[in-house]
N, C-alpha and C positions, 0 to 999 in steps of 0.2 A: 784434122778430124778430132783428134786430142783436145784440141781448142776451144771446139763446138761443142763438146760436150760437158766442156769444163767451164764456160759460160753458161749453158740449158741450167748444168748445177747451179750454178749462181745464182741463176731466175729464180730458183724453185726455194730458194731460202730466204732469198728477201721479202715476200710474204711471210713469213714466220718471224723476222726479225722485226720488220713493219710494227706483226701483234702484238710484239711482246712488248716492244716498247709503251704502245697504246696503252696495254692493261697497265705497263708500270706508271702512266701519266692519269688511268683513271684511280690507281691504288693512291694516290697524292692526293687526288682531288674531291672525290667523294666522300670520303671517311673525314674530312675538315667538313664538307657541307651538312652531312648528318650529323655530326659533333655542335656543329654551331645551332641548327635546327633546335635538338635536345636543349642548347643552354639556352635558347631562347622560351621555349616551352619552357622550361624549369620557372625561368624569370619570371615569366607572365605567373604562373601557380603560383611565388610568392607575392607577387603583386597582388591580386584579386583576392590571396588570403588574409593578406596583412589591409586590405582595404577598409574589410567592415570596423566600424570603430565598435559597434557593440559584441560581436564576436558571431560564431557560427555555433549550431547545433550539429550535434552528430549521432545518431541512430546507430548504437555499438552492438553488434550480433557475434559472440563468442560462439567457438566450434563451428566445424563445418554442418554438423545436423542442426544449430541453431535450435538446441533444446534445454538452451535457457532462457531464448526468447532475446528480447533488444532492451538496450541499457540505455539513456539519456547519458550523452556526454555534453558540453561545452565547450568552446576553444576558442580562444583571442590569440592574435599573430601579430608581432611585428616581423623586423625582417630579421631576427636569428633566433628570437623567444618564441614562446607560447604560453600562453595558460590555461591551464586543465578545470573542468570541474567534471563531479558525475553525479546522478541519484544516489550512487552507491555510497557516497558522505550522510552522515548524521546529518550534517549543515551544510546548507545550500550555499554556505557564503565562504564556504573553507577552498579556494581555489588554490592551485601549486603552479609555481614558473619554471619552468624548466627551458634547453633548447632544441631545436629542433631542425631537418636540412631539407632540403629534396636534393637527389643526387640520380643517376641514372646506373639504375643496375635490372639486366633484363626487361629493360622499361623505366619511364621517368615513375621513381619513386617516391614518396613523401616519407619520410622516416625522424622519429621522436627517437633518438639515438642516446639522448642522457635521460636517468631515471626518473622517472612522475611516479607520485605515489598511484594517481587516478588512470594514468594513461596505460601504466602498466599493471594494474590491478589484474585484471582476467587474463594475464600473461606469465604470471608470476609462478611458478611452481612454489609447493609447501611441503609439508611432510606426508601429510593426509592428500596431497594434489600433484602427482608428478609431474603431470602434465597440465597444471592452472586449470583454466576453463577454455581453453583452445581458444584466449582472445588472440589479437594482433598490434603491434605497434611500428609496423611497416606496413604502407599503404599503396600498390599501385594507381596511379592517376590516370582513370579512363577518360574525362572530358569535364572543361572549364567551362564553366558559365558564368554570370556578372554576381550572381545569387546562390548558383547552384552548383556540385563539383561532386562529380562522382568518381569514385574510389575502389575498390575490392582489397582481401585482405588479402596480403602476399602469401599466407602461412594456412589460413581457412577459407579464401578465396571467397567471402560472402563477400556482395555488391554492398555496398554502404552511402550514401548520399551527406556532404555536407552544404545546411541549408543556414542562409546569412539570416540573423540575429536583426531586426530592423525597429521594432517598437518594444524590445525587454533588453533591460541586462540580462547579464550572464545568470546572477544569481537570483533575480525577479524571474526567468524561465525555470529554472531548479527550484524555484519554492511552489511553483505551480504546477509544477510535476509532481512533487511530496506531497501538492493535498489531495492532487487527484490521485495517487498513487491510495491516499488516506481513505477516498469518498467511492470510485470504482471498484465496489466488489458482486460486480455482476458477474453472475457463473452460467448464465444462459441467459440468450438475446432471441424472443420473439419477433415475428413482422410477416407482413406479405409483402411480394415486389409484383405486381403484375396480378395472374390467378395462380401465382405458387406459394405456399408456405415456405418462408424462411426459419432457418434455427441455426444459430451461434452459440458452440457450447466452448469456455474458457477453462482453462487450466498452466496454473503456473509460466505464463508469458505466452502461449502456445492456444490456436485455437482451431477450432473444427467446424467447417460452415457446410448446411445440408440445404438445398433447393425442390421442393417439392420432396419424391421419397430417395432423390440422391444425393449422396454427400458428394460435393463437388472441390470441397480441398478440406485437406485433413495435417495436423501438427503446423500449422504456418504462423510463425515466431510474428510475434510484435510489440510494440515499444509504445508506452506512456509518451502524451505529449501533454503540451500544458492547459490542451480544451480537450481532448481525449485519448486516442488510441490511431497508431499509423502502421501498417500492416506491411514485412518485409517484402509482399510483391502483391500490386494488387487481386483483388479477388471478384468474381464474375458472379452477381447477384441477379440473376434472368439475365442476363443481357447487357448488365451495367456494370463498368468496372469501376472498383470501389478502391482506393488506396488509403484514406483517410476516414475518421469518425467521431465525432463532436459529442459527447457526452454530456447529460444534463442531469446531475445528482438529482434534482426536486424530482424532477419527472420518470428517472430512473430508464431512460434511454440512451439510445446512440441516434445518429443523424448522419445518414452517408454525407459526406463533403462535397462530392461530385450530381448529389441531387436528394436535396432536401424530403423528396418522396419518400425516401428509402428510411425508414424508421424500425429500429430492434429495443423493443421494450425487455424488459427483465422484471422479472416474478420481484415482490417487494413481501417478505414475510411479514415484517415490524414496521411500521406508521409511526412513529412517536412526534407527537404535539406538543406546542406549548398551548399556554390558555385562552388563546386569542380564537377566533373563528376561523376555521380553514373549509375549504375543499380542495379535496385531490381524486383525481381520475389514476387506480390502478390497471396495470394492465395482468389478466388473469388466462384470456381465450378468447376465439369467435365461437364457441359453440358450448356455451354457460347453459345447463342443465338445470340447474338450483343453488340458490344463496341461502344461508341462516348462519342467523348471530346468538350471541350465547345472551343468557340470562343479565341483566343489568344494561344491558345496549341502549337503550332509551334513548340514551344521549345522543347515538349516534344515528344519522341518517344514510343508508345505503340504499344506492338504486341498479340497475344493472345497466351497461353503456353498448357500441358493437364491439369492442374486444376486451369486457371485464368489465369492471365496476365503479361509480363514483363516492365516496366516502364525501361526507360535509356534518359540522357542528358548531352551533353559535357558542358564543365566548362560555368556557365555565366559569359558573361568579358561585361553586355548589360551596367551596372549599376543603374539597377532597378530590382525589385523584381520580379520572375514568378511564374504563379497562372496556373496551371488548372483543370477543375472537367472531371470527367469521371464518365459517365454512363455503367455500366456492365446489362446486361438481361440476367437473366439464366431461369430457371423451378419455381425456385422457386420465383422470381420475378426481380425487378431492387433494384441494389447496386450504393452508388455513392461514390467515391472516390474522396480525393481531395489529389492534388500534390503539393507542392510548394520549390520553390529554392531560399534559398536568406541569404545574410550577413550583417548585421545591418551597421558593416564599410563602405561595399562599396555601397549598394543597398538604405542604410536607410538615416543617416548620412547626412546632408548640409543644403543648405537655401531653406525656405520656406518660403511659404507667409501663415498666417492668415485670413478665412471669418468668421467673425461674424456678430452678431444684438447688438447693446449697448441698454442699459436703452432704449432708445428713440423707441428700435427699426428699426433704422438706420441700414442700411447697411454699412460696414468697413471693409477695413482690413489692417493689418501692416507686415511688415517684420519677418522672424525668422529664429532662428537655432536651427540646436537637433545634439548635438555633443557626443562626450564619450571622457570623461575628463580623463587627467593621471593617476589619482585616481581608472579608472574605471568607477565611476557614469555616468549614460546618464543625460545630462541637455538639456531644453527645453528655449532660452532664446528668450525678446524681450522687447519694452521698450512701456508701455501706459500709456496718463497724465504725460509726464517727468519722470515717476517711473521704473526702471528696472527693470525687471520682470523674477526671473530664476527657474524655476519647474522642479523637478528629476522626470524624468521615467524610465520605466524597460522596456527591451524589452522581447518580449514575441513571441520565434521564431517560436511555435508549430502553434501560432494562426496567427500569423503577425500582431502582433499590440504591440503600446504603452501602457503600463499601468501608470494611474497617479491614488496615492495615495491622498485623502485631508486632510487637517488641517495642510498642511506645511508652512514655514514661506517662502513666495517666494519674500518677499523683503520688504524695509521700507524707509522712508523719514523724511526727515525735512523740515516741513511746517512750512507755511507763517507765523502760530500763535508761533513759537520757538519749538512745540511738535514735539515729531518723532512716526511717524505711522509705524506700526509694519503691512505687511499685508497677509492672509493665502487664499487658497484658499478653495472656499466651494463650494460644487456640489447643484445648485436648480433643482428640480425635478417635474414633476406633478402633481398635485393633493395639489401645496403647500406644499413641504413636501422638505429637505434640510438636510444636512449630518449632521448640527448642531456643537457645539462648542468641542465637545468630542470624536466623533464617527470618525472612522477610515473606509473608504468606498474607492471603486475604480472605477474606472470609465476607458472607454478604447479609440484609435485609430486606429480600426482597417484595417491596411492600404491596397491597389490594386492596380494592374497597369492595369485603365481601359480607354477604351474611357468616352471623358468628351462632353458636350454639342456643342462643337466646332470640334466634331471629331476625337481629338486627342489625343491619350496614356495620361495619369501622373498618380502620382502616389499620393494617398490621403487619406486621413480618416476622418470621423467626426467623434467624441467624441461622445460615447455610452455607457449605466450604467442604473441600474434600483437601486430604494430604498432597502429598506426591507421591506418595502409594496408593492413594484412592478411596483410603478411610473418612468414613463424612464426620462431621464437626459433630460435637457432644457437648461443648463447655466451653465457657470462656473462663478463663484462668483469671483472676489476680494476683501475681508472683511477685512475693519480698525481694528486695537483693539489700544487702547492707552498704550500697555506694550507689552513685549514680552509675549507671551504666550496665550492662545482662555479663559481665562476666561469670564464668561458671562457681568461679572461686567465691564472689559475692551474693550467690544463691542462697536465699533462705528459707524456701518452701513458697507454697500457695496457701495468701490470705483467706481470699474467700473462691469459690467457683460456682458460676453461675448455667446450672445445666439447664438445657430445653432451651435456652434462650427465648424470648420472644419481647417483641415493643408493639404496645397498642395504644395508636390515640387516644383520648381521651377527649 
């Protein structure tokens, strides 16, 4: 009886010993299959990364609210480098090599483990940043494609997409990003999709889209690309999802990627032309109440279109600059546009006379010219007190004006005593306040072809600038120094100063 029962025990364990061995035969076996699994994965991610010869794009979204919007990155692989580039360079061409692994931790990860100046920019703490910009330089890898590889940020967890590089280099795509980054400054995106009014309103990388009277996503980060704008998750325009949008500086639109229909125009305050013939189609509204132009408009021909207005003007051969504003009235209130057509060579260019105020007070003025030198450079020349007098400007076609730079060396002399005066100009301003011996400030001409006091056309500027306190410009200095150069030590007062400023063709 002893027996029997001491066998039934028997029975009743060798199931349990059966288990245990099992589990220890599957603890062996499993954890090598999913080990081998992962280095296979891993493999294949650096294979397909290291494949493209021209390199991948990367859409970088710092922080987890993603409220600085998306940053253009770059990236070429072999199989233990990389090379970085980002917008966030001056220069598109300044790329950093550094190395980089995939390795599996919590997941097959991608990780840039030794430092990039670029890779680890928005991760970097500073003094003013404890916390960088909540970027990431550990990537987990959610799913491979030939072209396409998506990611999420192990530390901000935004989803991020790497897309293969096929017709640009690396730095031909980062130059095209800087000029669009240069030419996109649209702050509101008009359109209809269907019978709804669309409205895209921009801010600092971030934008806010409304369909009919509801806003249907609001702060949604996105990224410059090298034909326009790619949106961190697409967005639902009636019915249409939209991830991508094509930009067209002339036209001052966007263009859904996913259907050409979809068109967001943007308000254009400023037209500026050169002297050739143009027309362009602004977009203003569908429901334009009245248009008027201001005085001198002649030139230009405005009609109204179905969402806003067509501007057209045959070539000016007048030789002077043309200006005019247009008032648009919709529903939603009045718009003003300003036109202008003109070519620094032919419109700008020739002699002029000078009005100032001197020291005294006095009323003066002298002779000038603003030419554009072989070189290029615009000079401003003229001669006061026997001193020759020559000051570089820039022309500034958007605004119509002269820009002058101070603290440049616009001429010198040898005086009566054997010294030779060296002299620069320096901008005085109100409040007692002056651009000083160091400071680099500008000041402008911003010129028009208006009626003057006598009734008649010309074309003119007076000199305009404010400090960096806010003091507006009063004078233009000419300051002695006894050497080349604005040290304060070589200061010798102001030759002459020229208040009121103003230049009028002649």
């Amino acid at each position: 009886m002893k027996m029997n029962k001491l066998l039934a025990y028997l029975f009743l364990l060798l199931p349990a010993l059966t288990l245990q061995s099992c589990l220890k035969n599957q603890e062996d076996v499993f954890p090598e299959s999913s080990a081998a699994q992962m280095k296979d994965y891993l493999d294949k991610t650096k294979d397909v990364l290291a494949s493209s010869e021209k390199g991948w794009v990367l859409d970088m979204y710092p922080d987890k609210t993603r409220k600085y919007g998306g940053f253009a990155f770059v990236l070429k692989f072999d199989a233990d480098k990389v090379t970085v580039g980002s917008e966030l360079s001056p220069n598109p061409s300044n790329l950093i090599t550094s190395l980089y692994k995939t390795t599996a931790d919590d997941g097959p990860v991608l990780t840039f483990d030794t430092y990039n100046a670029w890779m680890h920019y928005l991760a970097t703490p500073s003094s003013d940043r404890t916390t960088a910009f909540g970027g990431d330089f550990e990537f987990v890898i959610d799913s491979i494609g030939s072209d396409l590889i998506v990611v999420h940020g192990k530390r901000n967890q935004n989803v991020m997409y790497l897309r293969k590089l096929t017709d640009q280099t690396m730095t031909e795509y980062l130059t095209a990003v800087k000029k669009m980054k240069s030419t996109f400054k649209m702050s509101e995106g008009k359109g209809r999709v269907g019978d709804k009014k669309v409205v895209m309103k921009f801010s600092n990388h971030r934008l806010n889209l409304s369909v009919g009277d509801k806003e249907v996503a609001s702060k949604v980060a996105y990224t410059l690309t090298d034909k326009g704008i790619r949106f961190y998750s697409p967005l639902d325009f009636n019915g249409v999802k939209v991830s991508e949008m094509t930009f067209d500086a002339e036209g001052n639109k966007l263009t859904a990627k996913e259907d050409a229909n979809i068109v967001l125009y943007g308000f254009t305050p400023q037209l500026s032309k050169n002297d050739d013939a143009f027309e362009r189609e602004l977009y203003v509204g569908d429901d334009i109440q009245s248009v008027t132009t201001s005085e001198g408009s002649e030139w230009l021909t405005v009609t109204k279109t179905s969402n806003g207005i067509k501007v057209s003007a045959p070539a000016n051969t007048s030789g002077h600059i043309n200006k005019a504003v247009i008032k648009v009235k919709t529903a939603d209130g009045e718009s003003t546009i300003t036109v202008t057509q003109a070519d620094f060579d032919k419109d700008v260019a020739g002699n002029y006379t000078l009005y100032f105020n001197d020291f005294y007070d006095a009323a003066q003025t002298t002779p000038a010219t603003i030419s554009r030198e072989s070189d290029g450079k615009i000079l401003m020349k003229w001669t006061t007190s026997g001193v020759p007098v020559t000051i570089e400007l820039t022309w500034n076609s958007e605004k119509l004006a002269l820009d002058m730079e101070s603290r440049q060396l616009i001429g010198k002399s040898l005086m009566s005593s054997g010294d030779t005066w060296y002299f620069y100009n320096i901008f005085f301003y109100e409040g007692n306040q002056w651009s000083g011996y160091n400071g680099k400030f500008i000041c402008s001409f911003p010129l028009s072809y208006t009626k003057n006091a006598a009734g008649t056309y010309e074309t003119s500027g007076a000199l305009t600038g404010k400090s960096s306190l806010g003091g507006a410009v009063e004078a233009l200095w000419m300051s002695a120094f006894k050497g080349e150069g604005t040290d304060a030590g070589n200061y010798l007062g102001s030759y002459e100063s020229f208040k009121k400023l103003k230049i009028v063709k002649n």
